[in-house]
Structures are given as C-alpha cells and as structure tokens.
C-alpha positions in Angstrom: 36.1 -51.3 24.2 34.8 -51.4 20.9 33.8 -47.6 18.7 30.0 -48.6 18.8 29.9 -49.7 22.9 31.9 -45.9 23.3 29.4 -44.3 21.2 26.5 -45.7 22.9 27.9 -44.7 26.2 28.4 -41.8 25.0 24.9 -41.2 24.2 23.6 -42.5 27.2 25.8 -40.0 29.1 24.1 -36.9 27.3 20.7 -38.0 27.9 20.6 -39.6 31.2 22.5 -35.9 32.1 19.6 -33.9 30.2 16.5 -36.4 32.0 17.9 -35.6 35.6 18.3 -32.5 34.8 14.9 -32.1 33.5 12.8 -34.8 35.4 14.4 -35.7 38.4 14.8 -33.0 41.6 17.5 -34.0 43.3 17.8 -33.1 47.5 18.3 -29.6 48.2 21.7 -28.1 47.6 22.9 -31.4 45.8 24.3 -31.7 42.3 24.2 -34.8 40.6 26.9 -35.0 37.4 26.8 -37.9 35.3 30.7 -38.6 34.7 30.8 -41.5 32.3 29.0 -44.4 31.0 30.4 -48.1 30.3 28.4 -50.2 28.3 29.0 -54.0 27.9 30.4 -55.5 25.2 26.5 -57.3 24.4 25.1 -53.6 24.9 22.7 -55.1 27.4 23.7 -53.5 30.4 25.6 -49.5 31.8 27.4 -48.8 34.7 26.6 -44.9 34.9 29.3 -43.1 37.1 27.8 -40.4 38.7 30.0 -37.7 41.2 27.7 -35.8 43.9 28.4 -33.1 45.4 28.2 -32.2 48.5 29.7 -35.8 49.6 27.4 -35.8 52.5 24.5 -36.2 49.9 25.9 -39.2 48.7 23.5 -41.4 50.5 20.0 -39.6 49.8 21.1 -38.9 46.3 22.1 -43.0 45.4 18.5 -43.9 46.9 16.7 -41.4 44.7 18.4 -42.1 41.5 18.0 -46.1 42.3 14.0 -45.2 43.1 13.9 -43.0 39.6 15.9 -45.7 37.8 12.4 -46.7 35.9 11.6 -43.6 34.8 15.5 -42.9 33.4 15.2 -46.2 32.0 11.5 -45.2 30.0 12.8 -41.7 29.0 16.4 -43.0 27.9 14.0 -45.9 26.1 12.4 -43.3 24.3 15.5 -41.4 23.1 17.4 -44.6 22.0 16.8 -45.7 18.5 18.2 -49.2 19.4 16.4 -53.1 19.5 17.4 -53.2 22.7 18.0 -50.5 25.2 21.0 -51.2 28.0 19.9 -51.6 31.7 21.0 -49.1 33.9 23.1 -50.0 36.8 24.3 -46.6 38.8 27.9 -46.6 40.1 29.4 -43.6 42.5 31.9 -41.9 40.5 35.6 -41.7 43.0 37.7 -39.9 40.5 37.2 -36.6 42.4 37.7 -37.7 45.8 40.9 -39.3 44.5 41.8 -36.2 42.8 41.9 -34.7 45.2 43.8 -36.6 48.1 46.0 -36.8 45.6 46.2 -32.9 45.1 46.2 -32.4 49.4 49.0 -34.8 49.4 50.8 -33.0 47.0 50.5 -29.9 48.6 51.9 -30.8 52.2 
C-alpha cells in the first residue's frame, strides 16, 4: 500500500467516524466503530471495516449504514479536497470476534 492510499484511508476513517457519529442514529443500544479503511490503489473505491457491538445488531446496523451510504458518501464528498472522492463499500470488521476466540481458547 502506497503512503498516499494510507493517508487517504486514514482520512476517510476520521470522518466517516465523526459523520455517523454526528448524522447517522444508529439502533438502540448499538455502537457502530469504524476500524479501518483500505483504499485502492486507483483511489476510486474503500472497504470501511466497521465492528458493532452488540453482535446481535450486526444485521439492523449493516442495513442502515448500506441505506445511509449516500449521505456518508455527500458529507465525506464535502470534506475531501480530492478530484475524485472513493466509493464506499462497507465491510464487517472480524478482528474482535477473532480476538477473542482466540483469548477464550487461551484461557481453557
């Protein structure tokens, strides 16, 4: 991955964070993290890894950031001083869920 697709992933990580935080309501008792971003090489397109909590969410949450996914797109449009802005494509983070198998099988 090149410096300039990590810093635009990085970027994108801050403010997609700050406009679901700020615009979107997620379901009750739900938190939505964005964990990382991974921008293509052509900067035309971003997997954004989110982790929600509680995992029972998981499907509600998806479907409401898939529905909001225009209006991400338009704020995140607005805050990017770039030609072209990537296309958001929303991933489910699994890090933590493998985190912590990993930690329960450690324990036993």
């Amino acid at each position: 991955m090149s410096h300039r697709t990590e810093q635009v992933g990085e970027v994108m990580q801050r403010e997609i964070s700050a406009i679901i935080a700020r615009d979107i309501e997620p379901p009750r008792d739900c938190l939505i993290t964005v964990m990382r971003a991974e921008v293509t090489p052509d900067l035309k397109h971003a997997k954004i890894f989110v982790s929600i909590l509680p995992e029972n969410k998981t499907g509600s949450a998806m479907k409401l950031l898939e529905s909001k996914k225009g209006t991400v797109q338009h704020f995140l449009n607005q805050k990017l001083t770039m030609k072209f802005s990537p296309r958001i494509h929303w991933e489910l983070d699994l890090t933590t869920r493998k985190y912590a198998a990993i930690d329960e099988a450690l324990k036993k």
